[in-house]
C-alpha positions, 0 to 999 in steps of 0.5 A: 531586592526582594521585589525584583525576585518575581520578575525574574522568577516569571521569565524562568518559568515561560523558558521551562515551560516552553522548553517542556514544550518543545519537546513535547512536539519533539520526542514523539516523531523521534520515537516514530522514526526509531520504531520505523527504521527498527520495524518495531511496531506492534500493537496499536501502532500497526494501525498507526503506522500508516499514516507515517507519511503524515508524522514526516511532514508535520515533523518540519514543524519541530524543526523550525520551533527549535531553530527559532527559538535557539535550542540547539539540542532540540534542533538537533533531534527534530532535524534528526528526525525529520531527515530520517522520516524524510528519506524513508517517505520522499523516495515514493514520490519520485521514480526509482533509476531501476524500473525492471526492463522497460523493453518486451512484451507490455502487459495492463494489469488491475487491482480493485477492492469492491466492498462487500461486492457494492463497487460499481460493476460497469465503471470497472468494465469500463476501466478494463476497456479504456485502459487495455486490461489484461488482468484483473484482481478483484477482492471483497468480491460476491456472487452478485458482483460476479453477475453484475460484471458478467451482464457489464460485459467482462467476459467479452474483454476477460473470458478467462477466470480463477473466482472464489466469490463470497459473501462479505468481505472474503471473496477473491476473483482473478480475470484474464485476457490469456488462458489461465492454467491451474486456477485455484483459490487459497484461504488465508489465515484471515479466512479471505480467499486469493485468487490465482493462477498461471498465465503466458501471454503471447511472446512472454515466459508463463507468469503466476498471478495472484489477487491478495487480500491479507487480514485487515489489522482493525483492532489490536486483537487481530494484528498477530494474524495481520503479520501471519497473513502477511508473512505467508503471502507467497514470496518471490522465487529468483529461479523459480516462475515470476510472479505478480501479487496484486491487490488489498494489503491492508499493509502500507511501505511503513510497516516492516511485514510488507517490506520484507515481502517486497524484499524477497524479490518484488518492486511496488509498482507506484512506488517505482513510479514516483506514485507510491504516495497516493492514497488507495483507501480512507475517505473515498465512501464518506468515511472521515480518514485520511487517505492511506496507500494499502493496496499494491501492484507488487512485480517480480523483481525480473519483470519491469514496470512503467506506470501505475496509476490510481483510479476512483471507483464508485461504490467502494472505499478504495481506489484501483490502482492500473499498472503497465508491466513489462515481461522480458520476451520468452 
């Protein structure tokens, strides 16, 4: 009898330790899930949270450990979290039913970040041409960037502009094809300027446009900031001029600032689309992260939207997005 004690004994212990395990690699997706349909993340998790589509892919992980190994209590919380991950990040990968009218007066529009004013000038002329731009929203955007765009032949294609160049990182420039009325630049609580103004294109009831550059959560110290930036980025008015937001969020459809700006009455424009899980920043400078969807084409709830693609851009870190919108005839 007294023999057989250790063989039995050793089984146990792999069975706890396994068991300890699993949820080990089960508990954390389903804190994860909880924070993000509460929208409680704070601190250190806001920069997190934007790999939150990330966390629901290897969340299927959990799921088949649990499966394979029959504990069914396990299995139940990991399927659990991986259906709400799922149902909160898949829906970006497929077109939405409701796109906005897609008949009216079609209008290209274009955000890109330039870092520090190092983009390449010529290849985002050269998008504008290609890509029938009519507006363009430009941030990080200096003084030398608006010269090199200007010999690059911008003017020609967008002879009309709201510019607060700077600088580093806090320059904002807005460039039209129509005529821009009461161009002016706002200061965020992030000290970056936002670019905009007032447009009609032919056919079309007048718009606002604005090129929007909200605080960057880069460290804990700051992300009280970020939320105020983001809670004071100009919400949608049903009755009142349609309005587009374009440009650096710094703010993914993971965290819950930029959903309840978009809830006020926007659409994404690549979420619309089935795009809204391509990544705009992270490696595209060399930088070892993975990509993360933070800059967005956001359109009035009114106006419709029938493309929006994401494009490399040499010289910076992030990529442009370009999206096809449509305004309902004036």
């Amino acid at each position: 009898m007294t023999t057989s004690a250790p063989a039995i004994a050793k089984p146990s212990k792999r069975r706890a330790a396994w068991l300890v395990l699993l949820w080990l690699l089960v508990l954390p997706g389903a804190v994860w899930a909880v924070l993000r349909v509460g929208g409680w993340e704070r601190g250190l998790l806001v920069q997190l949270f934007a790999f939150t589509p990330y966390v629901a892919a290897w969340s299927v992980v959990p799921v088949v450990a649990a499966l394979a190994t029959r504990r069914w209590l396990a299995a139940a919380v990991a399927a659990l979290t991986f259906v709400l991950l799922a149902a909160m990040v898949l829906p970006r990968a497929f077109a939405d039913g409701d796109r906005g009218p897609q008949t009216g007066v079609k209008m290209r529009v274009m955000t890109s970040n330039m870092l520090f004013g190092g983009a390449d000038a010529a290849q985002i002329v050269r998008f504008v041409r290609d890509n029938d731009v009519a507006v363009l929203a430009l941030q990080e955007f200096s003084p030398t960037a608006q010269t090199r765009l200007a010999e690059a032949g911008l003017g020609q294609l967008l002879p009309y502009s709201s510019l607060g160049a700077e600088f580093g990182a806090g320059g904002s420039g807005l460039y039209s094809r129509f005529p821009i009325t009461s161009p002016d630049v706002r200061v965020n609580g992030g000290f970056f300027n936002q670019a905009y103004g007032t447009i009609q294109p032919p056919g079309a009831a007048p718009l606002t446009v604005e090129s929007a550059h909200p605080l960057a959560p880069f460290s804990v110290d700051v992300v009280d900031r970020w939320r105020a930036d983001l809670e004071a980025e100009p919400r949608a008015e049903p009755k009142g001029m349609p309005r587009i937001l374009l440009g650096d969020f710094n703010a993914t459809l993971d965290h819950q600032p930029l959903r309840e700006l978009i809830d006020s009455g926007y659409r994404d424009a690549a979420d619309a689309t089935g795009n809204g899980l391509i990544g705009t920043w992270g490696p595209y400078d060399g930088d070892l992260i993975p990509p993360v969807t933070i800059d967005h084409v956001l359109v009035d709830n009114r106006l419709g939207v029938t493309d929006a693609d994401v494009h490399d851009i040499d010289g910076s870190d992030h990529r442009a997005i370009i999206a096809e919108v449509v305004l309902p005839a004036a």
